[in-house]
N, C-alpha and C positions, 0 to 999 in steps of 0.2 A: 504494500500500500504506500503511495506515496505522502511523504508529509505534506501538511498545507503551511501554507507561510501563514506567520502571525498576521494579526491585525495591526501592527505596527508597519509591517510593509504593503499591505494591500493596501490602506490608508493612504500610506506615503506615494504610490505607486498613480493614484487617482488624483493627486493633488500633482497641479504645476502652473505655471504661469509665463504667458507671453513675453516674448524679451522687450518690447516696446511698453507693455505695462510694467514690468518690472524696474526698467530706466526712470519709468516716469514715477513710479509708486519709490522708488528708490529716492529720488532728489527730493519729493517733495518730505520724504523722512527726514532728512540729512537737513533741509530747510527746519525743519521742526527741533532740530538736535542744536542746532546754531539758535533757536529761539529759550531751549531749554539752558546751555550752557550761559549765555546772557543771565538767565535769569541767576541761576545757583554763583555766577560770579557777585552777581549786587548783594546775593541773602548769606556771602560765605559759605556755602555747604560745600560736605566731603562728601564723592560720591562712588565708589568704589563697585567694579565689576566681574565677576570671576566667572571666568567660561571654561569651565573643562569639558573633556569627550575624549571617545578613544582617537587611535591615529588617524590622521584622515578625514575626521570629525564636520574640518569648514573651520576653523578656530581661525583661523589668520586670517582668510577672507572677511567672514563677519568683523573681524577687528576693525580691517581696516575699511570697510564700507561704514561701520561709528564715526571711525576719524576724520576721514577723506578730510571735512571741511572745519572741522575744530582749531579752534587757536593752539596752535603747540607748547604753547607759552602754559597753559593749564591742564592741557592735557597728557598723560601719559600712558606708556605700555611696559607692561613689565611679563618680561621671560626668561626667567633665571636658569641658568645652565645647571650641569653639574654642579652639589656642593663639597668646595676644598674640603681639605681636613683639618682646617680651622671651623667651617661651618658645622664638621661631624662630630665637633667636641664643645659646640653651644647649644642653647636650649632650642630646640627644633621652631621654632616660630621667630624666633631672633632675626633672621635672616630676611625674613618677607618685613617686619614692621618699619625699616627704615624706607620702603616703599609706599607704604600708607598715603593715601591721598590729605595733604592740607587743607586749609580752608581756601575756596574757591578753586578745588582742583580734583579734575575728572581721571581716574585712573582704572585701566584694565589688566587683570591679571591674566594673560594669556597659561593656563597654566595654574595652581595657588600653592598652597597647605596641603591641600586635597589630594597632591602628587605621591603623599605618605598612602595613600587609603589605594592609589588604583598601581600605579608601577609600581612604587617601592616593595608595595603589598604581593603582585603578582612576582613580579623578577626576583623576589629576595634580597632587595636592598636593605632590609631594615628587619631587624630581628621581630622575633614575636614580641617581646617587650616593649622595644619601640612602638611599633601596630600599632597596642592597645591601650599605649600612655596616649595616642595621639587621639585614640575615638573615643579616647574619655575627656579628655581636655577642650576637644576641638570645638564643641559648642561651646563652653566657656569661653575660650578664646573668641568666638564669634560673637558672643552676647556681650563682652567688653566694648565690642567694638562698634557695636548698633549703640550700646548706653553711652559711647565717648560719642556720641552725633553723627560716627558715620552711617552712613546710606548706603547697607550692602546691599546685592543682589548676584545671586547663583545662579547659574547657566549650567546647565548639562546636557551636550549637544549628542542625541542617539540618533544608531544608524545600521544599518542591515550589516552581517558577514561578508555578503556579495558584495555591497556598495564598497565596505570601506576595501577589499580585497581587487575590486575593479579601481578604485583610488590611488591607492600603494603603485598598483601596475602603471598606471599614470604618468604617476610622477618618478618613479623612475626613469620615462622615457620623455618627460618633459625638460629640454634640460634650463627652462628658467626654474622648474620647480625641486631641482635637483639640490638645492641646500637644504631642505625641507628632511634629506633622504639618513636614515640613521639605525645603526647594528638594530634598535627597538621596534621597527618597521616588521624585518621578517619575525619577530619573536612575538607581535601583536598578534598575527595571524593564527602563528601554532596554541598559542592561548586565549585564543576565543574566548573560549567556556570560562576562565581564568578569571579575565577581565568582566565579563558577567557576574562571575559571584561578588566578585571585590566592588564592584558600581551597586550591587544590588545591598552590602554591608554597608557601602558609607552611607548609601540614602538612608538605612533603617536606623544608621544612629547618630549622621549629624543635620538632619531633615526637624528643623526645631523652628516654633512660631517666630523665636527674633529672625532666624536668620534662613528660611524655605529654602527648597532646591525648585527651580522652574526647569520643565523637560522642555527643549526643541528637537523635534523632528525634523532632521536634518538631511533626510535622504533626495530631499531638493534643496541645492545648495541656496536656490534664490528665494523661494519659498523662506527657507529658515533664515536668511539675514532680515527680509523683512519682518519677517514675524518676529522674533527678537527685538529689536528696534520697536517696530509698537510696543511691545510688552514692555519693552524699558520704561517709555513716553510715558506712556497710561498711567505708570503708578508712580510716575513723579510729578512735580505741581510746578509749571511753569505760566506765563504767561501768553497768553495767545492762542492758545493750544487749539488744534484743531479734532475737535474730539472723536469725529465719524472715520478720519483719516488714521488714526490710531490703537483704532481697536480690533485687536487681533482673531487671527483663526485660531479656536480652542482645538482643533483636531491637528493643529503645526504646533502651538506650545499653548504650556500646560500646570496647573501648582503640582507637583510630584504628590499621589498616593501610595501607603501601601499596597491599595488592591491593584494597583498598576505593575505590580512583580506577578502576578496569576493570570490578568485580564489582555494581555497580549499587548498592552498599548504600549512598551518596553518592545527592543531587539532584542530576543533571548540570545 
């Protein structure tokens, strides 16, 4: 009998969008992101955004479709390499907080904290001890940082085996996207299943009222930068805002459920 694909891919599969609407429905966001940063520079706010997903995910493209039109001056991107082993003998959060966005500055973690729960976890970077100091900590660490005024919000960009497996091939043969290309590529693949349990542990235990995880469905790369994008807009308070223009498809992103590990709406 052959398996059926989840409902995460049949979904995804049915959704897409024209490249002339997507340009247009694109700018007129990025318009919207220039009315929103205006605003958070006059009120001081810190507004902090973290987008993790497996390989292949869309992480950089969404990035950079936010920034395109952002003053650089307030905006930042943060993607931290490998940590030396001066980082491997500080307290594991040390690292990311001199990153934290200031007042009047928009910052994205391409990447976060979160890197303990899904690689470190899978590949065996980080012992069991480590783990489960971090998935005990790691809402605290998060609720610190909504109560010091910042403005988090969590991105977890899902996407089929085939997709991201048709992705990897990709970029391998694309050679501007060949920086992109790294030993953890082919090892995502053979750990599928891996990277599923481990995505499917942090949402159960750092998925907390201060600090939610939002799902994109990311198997249309344009679909999910827009939809992103609304869902940023929507739930921050600018002025001008155009409200019809930025409300999102709940079937592209989503507030994360537990019943959403059973109900297919996840890439197993």
């Amino acid at each position: 009998m052959n398996k059926q694909p989840s409902r995460a891919i049949v979904v995804a599969e049915a959704l897409s969008i024209d490249r002339k609407d997507y340009k247009r429905t694109l700018r007129a966001l990025q318009i919207e992101l220039v009315k929103l940063q205006r605003h958070f520079i006059q009120c001081n706010d810190r507004i902090l955004v973290i987008l993790e997903g497996r390989d292949g995910a869309g992480k950089d493209g969404t990035i950079k479709c936010i920034i395109e039109h952002l003053s650089p001056r307030e905006t930042r991107v943060v993607a931290l390499g490998r940590p030396s082993d001066r980082d491997r003998g500080t307290w594991y959060f040390q690292r990311y907080v001199p990153h934290l966005p200031a007042c009047q500055e928009f910052v994205l973690f391409n990447r976060s904290w979160h890197n303990r729960a899904g690689v470190e976890r899978v590949m065996g970077f980080c012992s069991e001890a480590e783990y489960d100091e971090f998935m005990e900590t790691a809402p605290d660490f998060e609720h610190m940082l909504v109560r010091s005024g910042i403005k988090l919000f969590k991105y977890y960009l899902d996407i089929s085996q085939a997709e991201q497996k048709k992705r990897l091939r990709d970029r391998r043969k694309d050679p501007l996207k060949q920086w992109k290309l790294s030993p953890i590529d082919a090892e995502a693949l053979k750990h599928w299943a891996d990277y599923s349990q481990a995505r499917n542990e942090m949402f159960a235990r750092t998925h907390t009222l201060s600090a939610p995880w939002t799902v994109v469905r990311a198997e249309n790369k344009q679909l999910a930068r827009i939809n992103l994008i609304k869902d940023l807009l929507m739930r921050l308070h600018y002025d001008g805002k155009d409200r019809d223009l930025v409300l999102p498809n709940p079937e592209v992103v989503f507030a994360y459920d537990e019943a959403h590990l059973t109900s297919g709406m996840l890439a197993k």
